[in-house]
N, C-alpha and C positions, 0 to 999 in steps of 0.2 A: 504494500500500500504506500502511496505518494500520500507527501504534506498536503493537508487541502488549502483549497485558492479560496477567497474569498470572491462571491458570485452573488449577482441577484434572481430570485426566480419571479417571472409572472405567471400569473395565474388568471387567465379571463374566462368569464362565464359568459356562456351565450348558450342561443336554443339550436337545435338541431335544424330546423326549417328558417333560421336567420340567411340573409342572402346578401353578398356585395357582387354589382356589377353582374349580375344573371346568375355569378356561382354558390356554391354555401360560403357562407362567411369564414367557416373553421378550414378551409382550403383555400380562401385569398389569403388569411394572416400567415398560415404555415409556411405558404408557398413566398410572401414576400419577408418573411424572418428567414427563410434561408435564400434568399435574392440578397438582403440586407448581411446575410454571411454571420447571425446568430448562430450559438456554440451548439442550439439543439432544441428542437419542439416536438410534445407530443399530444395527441386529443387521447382525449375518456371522453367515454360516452356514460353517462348517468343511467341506472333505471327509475328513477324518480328522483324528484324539486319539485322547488318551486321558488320563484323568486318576488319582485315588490308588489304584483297583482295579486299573490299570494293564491293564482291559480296554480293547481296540481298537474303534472307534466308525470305522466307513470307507462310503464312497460307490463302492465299488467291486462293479462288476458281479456278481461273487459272491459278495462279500459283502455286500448290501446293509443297511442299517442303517436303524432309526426311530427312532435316537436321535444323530442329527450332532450335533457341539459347536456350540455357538452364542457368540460375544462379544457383549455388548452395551455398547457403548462412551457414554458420559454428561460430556458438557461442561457447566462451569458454573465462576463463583466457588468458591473453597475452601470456603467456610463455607456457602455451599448443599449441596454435595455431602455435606459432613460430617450435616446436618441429615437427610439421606438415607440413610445409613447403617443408622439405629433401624429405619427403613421396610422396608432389603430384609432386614435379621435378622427381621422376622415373617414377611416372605412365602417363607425360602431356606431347606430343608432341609438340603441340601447343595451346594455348587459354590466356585470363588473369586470373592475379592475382591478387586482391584488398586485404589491409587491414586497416584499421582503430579499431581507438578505440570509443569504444561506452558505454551507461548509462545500464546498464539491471535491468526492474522493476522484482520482482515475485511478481505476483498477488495467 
């Protein structure tokens, strides 16, 4: 095990059926964090939230749902992350934004 680096993670919540420019949203941010040459993004898909409508988003049989919560989690340096910010306020209508700083092993 390597000394950890110090790193920030985001973390944005958005819905599954969110959309920028015709595609899902969680494929335009992934696809321009790695355009922007971020250190690594990955989606989770939820089986139930629910977020400020405090409407229920579930993967249950009946209730089935086209709109799961999705995280999309974004390792990088602080000040890249930060530089990425401006980026996801044009492309987010609405959802959160998390960030924290964290330890990164590389194994």
């Amino acid at each position: 095990m390597q000394i950890p680096n110090d790193a920030a993670l985001l973390r944005i919540f958005i819905g599954e059926s969110d959309r920028f420019q015709g595609k899902p949203l969680y494929e335009a941010i992934v696809l321009k964090a790695r355009e922007m040459q971020l250190a690594g993004a990955t989606v989770l898909r939820g089986p139930m939230g629910y977020g400020r409508s405090s409407h229920l988003h579930t993967a249950k049989i009946l209730r089935l749902s086209e709109d799961l919560p999705l995280v999309i989690e974004i390792v990088d340096a602080e000040d890249k992350i930060n530089s990425f910010l401006p980026v996801l306020d044009g492309m987010m209508s609405h959802g959160l934004i998390t960030q924290e700083k964290v330890k990164v092993y590389r194994y």
